[in-house]
LUMNUZA-839881 format. One record per residue (C-alpha): z, y, x; residue in three letters. Coordinates in Angstrom, 2 decimals. Layout:
BEGIN
[site [Z, Y, X], "ALA"]
...
END
This chain:
BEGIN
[site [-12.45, 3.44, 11.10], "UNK"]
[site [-13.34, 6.69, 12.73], "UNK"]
[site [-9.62, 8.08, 11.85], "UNK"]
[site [-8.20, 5.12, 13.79], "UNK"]
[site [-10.16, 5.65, 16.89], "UNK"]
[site [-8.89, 9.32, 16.52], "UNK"]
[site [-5.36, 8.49, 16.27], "UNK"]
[site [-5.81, 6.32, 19.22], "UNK"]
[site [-7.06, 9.73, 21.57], "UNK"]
[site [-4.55, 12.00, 19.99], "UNK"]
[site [-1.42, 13.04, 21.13], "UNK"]
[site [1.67, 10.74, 20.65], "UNK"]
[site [2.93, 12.83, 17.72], "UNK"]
[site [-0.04, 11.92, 15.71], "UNK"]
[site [-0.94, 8.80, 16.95], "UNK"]
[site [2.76, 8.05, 15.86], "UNK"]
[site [2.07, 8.87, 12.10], "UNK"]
[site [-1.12, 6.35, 12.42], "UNK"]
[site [1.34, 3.49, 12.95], "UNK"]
[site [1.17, 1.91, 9.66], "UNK"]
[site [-2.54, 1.69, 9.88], "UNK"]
[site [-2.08, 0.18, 13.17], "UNK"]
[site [0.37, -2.07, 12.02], "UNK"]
[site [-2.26, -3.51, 9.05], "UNK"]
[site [-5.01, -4.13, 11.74], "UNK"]
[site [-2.22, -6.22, 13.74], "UNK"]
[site [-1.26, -8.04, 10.98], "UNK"]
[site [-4.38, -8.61, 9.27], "UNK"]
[site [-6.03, -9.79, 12.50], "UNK"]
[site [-3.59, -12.48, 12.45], "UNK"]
[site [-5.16, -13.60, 9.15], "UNK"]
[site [-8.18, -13.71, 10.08], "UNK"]
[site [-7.57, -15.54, 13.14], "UNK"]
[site [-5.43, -18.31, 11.05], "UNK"]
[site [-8.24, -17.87, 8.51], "UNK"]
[site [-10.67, -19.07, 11.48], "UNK"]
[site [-8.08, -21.98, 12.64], "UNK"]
[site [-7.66, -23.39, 9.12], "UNK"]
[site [-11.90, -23.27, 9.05], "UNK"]
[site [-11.83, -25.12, 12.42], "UNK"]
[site [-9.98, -27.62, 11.27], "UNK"]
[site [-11.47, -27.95, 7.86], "UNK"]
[site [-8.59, -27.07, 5.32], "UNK"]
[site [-10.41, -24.27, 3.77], "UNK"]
[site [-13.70, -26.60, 3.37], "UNK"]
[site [-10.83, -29.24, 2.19], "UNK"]
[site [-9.39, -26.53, -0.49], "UNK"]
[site [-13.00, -25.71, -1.78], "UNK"]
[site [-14.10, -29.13, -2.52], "UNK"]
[site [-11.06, -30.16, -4.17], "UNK"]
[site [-10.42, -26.76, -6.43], "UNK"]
[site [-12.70, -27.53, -9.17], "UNK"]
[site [-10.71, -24.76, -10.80], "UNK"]
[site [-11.70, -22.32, -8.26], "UNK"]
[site [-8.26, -20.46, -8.60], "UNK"]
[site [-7.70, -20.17, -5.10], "UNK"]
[site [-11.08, -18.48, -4.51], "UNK"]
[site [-10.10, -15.65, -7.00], "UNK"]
[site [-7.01, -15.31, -5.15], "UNK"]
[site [-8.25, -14.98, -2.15], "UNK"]
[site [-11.47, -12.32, -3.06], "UNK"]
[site [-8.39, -10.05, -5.26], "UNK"]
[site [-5.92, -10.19, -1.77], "UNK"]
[site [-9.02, -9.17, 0.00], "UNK"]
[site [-10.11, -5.92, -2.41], "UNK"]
[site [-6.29, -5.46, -2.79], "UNK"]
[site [-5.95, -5.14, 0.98], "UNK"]
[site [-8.28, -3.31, 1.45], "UNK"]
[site [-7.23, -0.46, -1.11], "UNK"]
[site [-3.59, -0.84, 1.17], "UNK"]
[site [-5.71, -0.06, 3.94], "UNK"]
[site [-6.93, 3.09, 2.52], "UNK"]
[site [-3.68, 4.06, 0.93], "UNK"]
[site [-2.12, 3.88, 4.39], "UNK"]
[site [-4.81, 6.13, 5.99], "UNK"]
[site [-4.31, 8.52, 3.36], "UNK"]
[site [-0.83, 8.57, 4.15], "UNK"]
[site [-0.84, 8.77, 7.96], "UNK"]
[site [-3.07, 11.68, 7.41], "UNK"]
[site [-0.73, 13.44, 5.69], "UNK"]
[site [1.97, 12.56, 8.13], "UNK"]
[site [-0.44, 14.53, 10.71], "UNK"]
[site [-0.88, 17.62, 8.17], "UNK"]
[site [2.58, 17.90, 7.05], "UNK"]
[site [3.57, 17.58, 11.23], "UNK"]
[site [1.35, 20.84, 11.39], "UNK"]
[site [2.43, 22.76, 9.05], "UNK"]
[site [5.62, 22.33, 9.94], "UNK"]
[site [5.04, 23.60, 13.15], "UNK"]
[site [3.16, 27.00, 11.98], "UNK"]
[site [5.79, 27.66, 9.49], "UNK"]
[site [8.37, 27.37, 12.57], "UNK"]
[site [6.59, 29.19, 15.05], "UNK"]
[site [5.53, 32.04, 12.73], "UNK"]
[site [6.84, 35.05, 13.57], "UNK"]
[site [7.12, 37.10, 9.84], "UNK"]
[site [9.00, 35.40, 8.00], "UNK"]
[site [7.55, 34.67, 3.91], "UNK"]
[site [5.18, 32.62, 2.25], "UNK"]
[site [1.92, 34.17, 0.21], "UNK"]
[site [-0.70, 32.34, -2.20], "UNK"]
[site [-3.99, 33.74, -1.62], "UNK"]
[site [-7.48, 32.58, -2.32], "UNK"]
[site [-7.73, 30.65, 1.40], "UNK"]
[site [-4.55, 28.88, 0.08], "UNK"]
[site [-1.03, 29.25, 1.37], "UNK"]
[site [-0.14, 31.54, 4.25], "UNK"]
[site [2.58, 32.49, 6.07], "UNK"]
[site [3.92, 36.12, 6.20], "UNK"]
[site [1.88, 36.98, 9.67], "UNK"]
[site [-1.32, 35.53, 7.62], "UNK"]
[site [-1.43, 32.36, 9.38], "UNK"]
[site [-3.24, 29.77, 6.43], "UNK"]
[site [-1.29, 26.41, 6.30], "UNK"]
[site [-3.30, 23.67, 6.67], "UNK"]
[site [-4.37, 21.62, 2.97], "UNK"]
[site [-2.10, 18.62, 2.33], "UNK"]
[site [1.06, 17.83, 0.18], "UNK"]
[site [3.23, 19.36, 2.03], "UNK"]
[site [0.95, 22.88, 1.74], "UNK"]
[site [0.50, 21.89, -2.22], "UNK"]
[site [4.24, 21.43, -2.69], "UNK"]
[site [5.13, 25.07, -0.84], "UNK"]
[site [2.27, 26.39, -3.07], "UNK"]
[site [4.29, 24.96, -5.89], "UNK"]
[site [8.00, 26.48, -5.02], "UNK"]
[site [5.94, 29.99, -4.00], "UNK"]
[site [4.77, 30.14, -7.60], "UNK"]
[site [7.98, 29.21, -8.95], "UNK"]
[site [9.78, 31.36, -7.30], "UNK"]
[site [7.35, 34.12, -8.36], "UNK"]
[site [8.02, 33.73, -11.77], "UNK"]
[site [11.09, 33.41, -11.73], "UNK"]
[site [11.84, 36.97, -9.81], "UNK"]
[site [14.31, 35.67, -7.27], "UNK"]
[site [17.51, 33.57, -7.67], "UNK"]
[site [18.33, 30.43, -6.71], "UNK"]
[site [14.92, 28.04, -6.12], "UNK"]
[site [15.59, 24.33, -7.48], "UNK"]
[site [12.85, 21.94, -6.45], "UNK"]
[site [15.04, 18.86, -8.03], "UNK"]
[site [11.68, 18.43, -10.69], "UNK"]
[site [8.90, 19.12, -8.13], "UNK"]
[site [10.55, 17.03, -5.99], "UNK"]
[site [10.59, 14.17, -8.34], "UNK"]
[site [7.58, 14.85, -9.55], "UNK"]
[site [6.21, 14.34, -5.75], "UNK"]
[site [7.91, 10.83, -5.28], "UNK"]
[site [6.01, 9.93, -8.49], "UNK"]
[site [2.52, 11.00, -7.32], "UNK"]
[site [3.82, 9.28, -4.28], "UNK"]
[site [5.26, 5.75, -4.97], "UNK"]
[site [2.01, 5.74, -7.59], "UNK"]
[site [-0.28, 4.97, -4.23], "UNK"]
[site [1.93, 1.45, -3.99], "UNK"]
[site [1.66, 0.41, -7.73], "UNK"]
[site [-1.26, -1.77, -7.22], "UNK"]
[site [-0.39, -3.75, -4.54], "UNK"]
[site [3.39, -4.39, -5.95], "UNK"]
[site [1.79, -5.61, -9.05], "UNK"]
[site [-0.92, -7.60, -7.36], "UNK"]
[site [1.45, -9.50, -5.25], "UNK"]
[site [3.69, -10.03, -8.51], "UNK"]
[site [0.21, -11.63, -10.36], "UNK"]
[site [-0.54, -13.52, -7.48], "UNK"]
[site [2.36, -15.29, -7.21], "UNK"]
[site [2.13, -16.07, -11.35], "UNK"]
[site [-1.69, -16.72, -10.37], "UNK"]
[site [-0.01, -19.57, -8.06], "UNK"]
[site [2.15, -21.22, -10.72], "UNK"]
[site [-0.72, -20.90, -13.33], "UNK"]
[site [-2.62, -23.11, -10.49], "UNK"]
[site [0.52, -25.53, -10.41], "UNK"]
[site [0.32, -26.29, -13.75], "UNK"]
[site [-2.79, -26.56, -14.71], "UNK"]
[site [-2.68, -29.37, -11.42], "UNK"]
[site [-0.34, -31.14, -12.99], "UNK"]
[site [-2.09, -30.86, -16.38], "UNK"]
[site [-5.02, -32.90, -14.40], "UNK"]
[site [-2.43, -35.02, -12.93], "UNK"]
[site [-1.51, -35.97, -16.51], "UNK"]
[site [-4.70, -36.32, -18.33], "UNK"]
[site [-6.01, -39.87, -16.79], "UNK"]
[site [-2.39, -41.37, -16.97], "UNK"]
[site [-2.71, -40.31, -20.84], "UNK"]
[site [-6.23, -42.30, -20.62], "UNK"]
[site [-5.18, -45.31, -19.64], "UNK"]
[site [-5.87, -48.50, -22.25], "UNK"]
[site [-5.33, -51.12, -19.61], "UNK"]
[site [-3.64, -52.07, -16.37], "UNK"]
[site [-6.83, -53.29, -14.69], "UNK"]
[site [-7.92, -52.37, -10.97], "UNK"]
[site [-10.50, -50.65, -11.33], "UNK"]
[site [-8.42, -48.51, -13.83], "UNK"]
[site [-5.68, -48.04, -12.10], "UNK"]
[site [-7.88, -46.97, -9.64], "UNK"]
[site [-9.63, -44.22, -11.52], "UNK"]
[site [-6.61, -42.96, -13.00], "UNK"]
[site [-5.14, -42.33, -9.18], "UNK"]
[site [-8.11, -40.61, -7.86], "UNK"]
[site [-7.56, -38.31, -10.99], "UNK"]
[site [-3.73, -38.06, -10.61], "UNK"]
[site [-4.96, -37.46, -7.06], "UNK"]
[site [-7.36, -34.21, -8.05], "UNK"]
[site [-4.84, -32.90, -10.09], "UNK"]
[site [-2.26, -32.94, -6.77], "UNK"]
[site [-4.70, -31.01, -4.75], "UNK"]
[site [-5.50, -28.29, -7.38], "UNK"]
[site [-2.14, -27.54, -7.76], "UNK"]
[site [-0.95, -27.63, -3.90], "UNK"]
[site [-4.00, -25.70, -2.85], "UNK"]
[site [-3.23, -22.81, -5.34], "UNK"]
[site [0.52, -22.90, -4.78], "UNK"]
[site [0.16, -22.42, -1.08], "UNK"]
[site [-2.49, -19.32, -1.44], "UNK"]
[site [-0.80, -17.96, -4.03], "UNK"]
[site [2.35, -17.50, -2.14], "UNK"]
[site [0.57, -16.81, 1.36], "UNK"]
[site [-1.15, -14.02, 0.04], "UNK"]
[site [1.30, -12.42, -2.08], "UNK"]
[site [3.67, -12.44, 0.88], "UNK"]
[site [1.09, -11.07, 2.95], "UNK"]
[site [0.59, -8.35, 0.54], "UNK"]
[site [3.75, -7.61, 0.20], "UNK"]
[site [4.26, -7.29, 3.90], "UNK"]
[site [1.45, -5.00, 3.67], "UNK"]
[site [3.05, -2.37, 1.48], "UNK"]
[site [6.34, -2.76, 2.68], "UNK"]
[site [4.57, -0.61, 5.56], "UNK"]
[site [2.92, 1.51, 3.26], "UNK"]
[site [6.39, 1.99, 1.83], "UNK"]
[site [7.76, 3.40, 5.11], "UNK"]
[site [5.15, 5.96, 5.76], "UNK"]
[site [5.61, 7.32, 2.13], "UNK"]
[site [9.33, 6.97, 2.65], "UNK"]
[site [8.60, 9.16, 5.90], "UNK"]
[site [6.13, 11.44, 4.37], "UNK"]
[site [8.74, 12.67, 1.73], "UNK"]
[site [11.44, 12.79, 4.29], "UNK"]
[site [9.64, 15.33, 6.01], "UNK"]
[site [8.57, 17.44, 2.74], "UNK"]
[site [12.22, 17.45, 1.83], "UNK"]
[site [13.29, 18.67, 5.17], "UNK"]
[site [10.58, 21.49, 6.00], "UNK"]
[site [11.19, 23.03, 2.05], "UNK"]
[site [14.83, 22.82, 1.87], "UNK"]
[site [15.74, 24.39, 5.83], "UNK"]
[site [12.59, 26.44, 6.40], "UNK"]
[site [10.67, 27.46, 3.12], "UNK"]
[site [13.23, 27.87, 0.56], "UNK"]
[site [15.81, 29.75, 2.32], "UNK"]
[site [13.31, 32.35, 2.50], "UNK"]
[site [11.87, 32.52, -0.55], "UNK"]
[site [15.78, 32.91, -2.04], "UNK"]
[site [15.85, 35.99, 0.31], "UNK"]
[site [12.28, 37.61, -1.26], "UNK"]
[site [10.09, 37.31, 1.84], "UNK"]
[site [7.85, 36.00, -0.53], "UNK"]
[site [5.47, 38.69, -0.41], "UNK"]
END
């Protein structure tokens, strides 16, 4: 957590781009502190005794790994909103205009080396292009693409995750009602003690699938709330990649202040 502490003592700018991962603490200390209430009252001890499927365990251990890989998605991403704000800045501020790939990476034409990140990878990329290519017009249409790939491929997981939870939930539902089912299809006689068995069974059956229905969709909503703010800062990220190649990199490198 030693980037999150940073974020905290740097300037607004950056501690701006850490908002996502600020925003999954916030919301993930709410879980835990409804986690806590629901173990203070006893519904979670409730839930475990009366999952004999234990379907609602493995739902809750894969929203935990799952979150956890959101968590370090979203660093990734803030950090990137931090390089990208950087670079930006040298590329504005530099006073030769041109881009050059040398063996420290990409610098600008006074020999100021842009910081590593996608934004520096993706001006490496158009300063090769354009290279090749000998001047003309610059199209990053398929680099571009080819970015918001690599990109949205950070989100994958927890999209699909969410979607299996959610099918976890109603696999959980039926098999419930499967156990519901199974001492009414026992039944040889209307005694008691019979009717009394059967019920408790019928009764088993309930809980399995209510318990897994509810964490199913709790977590899967959770999750998706998750990403939803991983979404932004990739939505942001790209944004900003767009904006610095197409008004200050690409402009020159039409013009052949490449180097």
């Amino acid at each position: 957590m030693a980037d999150v502490r940073g974020a905290v003592l740097a300037p607004a700018s950056e501690a701006r781009d850490f908002a996502p991962v600020l925003r999954w603490i916030l919301l993930n200390a709410v879980v835990v502190v409804a986690l806590l209430g629901l173990w203070y009252f006893g519904l979670i001890q409730a839930m475990l005794a009366t999952d004999h499927t234990r379907i609602s365990v493995l739902i809750l251990v894969v929203f935990a790994l799952t979150a956890i890989h959101c968590l370090y998605q979203t660093t990734y991403v803030s950090q990137e909103l931090v390089t990208a704000r950087k670079v930006r800045d040298a590329i504005v501020s530099a006073r030769i205009p041109g881009f050059r790939k040398t063996e420290d990476g990409v610098t600008t034409g006074d020999g100021r080396v842009l910081e590593p990140g996608t934004l520096t990878t993706h001006i490496g990329n158009l300063v090769t292009k354009a290279t090749k290519q000998r001047g003309g017009k610059v199209d990053q249409t398929l680099l571009l693409r080819a970015l918001a790939d690599r990109l949205r491929s950070r989100e994958k997981l927890g999209w699909f995750v969410s979607e299996a939870l959610l099918r976890m939930a109603l696999l959980g539902t039926a098999i419930g009602f499967i156990l519901m089912l199974i001492p009414i299809s026992q039944l040889d006689s209307f005694e008691a003690d019979t009717l009394r068995k059967a019920l408790a069974g019928m009764t088993g059956g309930m809980a399995v699938a209510l318990n897994v229905t509810v964490t199913g969709i709790a977590t899967a909503l959770i999750l998706k709330l998750e990403y939803y703010f991983l979404d932004q800062a990739v939505a942001e990220l790209f944004d900003l990649v767009t904006e610095v190649t197409e008004i200050h990199v690409i402009p020159t490198l039409e013009q052949g202040s490449n180097g």
